[in-house]
C-alpha positions as CSV (number, residue, x, y, z in Angstrom):
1,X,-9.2,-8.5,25.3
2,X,-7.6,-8.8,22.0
3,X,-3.6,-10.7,22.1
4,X,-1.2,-8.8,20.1
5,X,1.7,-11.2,19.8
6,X,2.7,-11.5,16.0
7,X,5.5,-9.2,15.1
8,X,5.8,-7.3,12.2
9,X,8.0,-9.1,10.2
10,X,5.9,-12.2,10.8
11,X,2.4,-10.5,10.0
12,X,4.0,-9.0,6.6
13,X,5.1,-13.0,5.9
14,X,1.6,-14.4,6.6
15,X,-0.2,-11.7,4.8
16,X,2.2,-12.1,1.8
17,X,3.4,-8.5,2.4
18,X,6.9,-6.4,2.7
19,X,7.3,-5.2,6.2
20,X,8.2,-2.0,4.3
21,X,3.8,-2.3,3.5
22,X,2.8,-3.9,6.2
23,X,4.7,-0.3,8.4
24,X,2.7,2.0,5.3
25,X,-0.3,0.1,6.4
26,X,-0.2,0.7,10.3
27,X,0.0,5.3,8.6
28,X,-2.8,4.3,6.7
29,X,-4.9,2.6,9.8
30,X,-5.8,-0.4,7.3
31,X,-4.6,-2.9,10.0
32,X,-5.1,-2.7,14.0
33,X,-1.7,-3.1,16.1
34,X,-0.6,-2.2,19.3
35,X,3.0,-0.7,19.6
36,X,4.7,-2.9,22.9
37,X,8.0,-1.5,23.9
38,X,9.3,0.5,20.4
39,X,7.8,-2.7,18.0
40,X,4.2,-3.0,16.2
41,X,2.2,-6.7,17.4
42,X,-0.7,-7.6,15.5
43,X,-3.7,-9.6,16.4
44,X,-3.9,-13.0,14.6
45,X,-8.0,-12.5,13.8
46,X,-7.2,-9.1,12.6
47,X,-4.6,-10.2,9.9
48,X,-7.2,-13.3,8.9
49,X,-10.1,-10.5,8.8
50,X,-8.0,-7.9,6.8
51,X,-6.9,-10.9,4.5
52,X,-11.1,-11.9,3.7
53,X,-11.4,-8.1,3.4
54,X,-8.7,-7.8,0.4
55,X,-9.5,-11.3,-1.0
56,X,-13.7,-10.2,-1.3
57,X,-12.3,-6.8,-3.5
58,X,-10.1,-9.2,-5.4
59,X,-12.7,-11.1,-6.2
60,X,-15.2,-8.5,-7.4
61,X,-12.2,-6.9,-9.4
């Protein structure tokens, strides 16, 4: 079972993101979270998967 413990504003930080894109991205389905109480928590493996994902199409751009 996955941990969802980073909050948003933390996630946006380590992925080099706004929160503002980081809450486009949870419409959009590009990054798994889980909504605890009224707040999105994301999965430290999914940020470091979603940030290989991006960095691979960066690097074929």
């Amino acid at each position: 079972m996955k941990n969802y413990n980073i909050p948003l504003r933390e996630a946006a930080k380590f992925l080099g993101i706004t929160a503002e894109t980081l809450r486009n991205y949870n419409v959009k389905k590009k990054i798994s979270y889980k909504i605890i109480g009224n707040k999105a928590f994301y999965n430290k493996e999914d940020l470091d998967e979603y940030l290989q994902t991006t960095s691979k199409i960066i690097e074929r751009a």
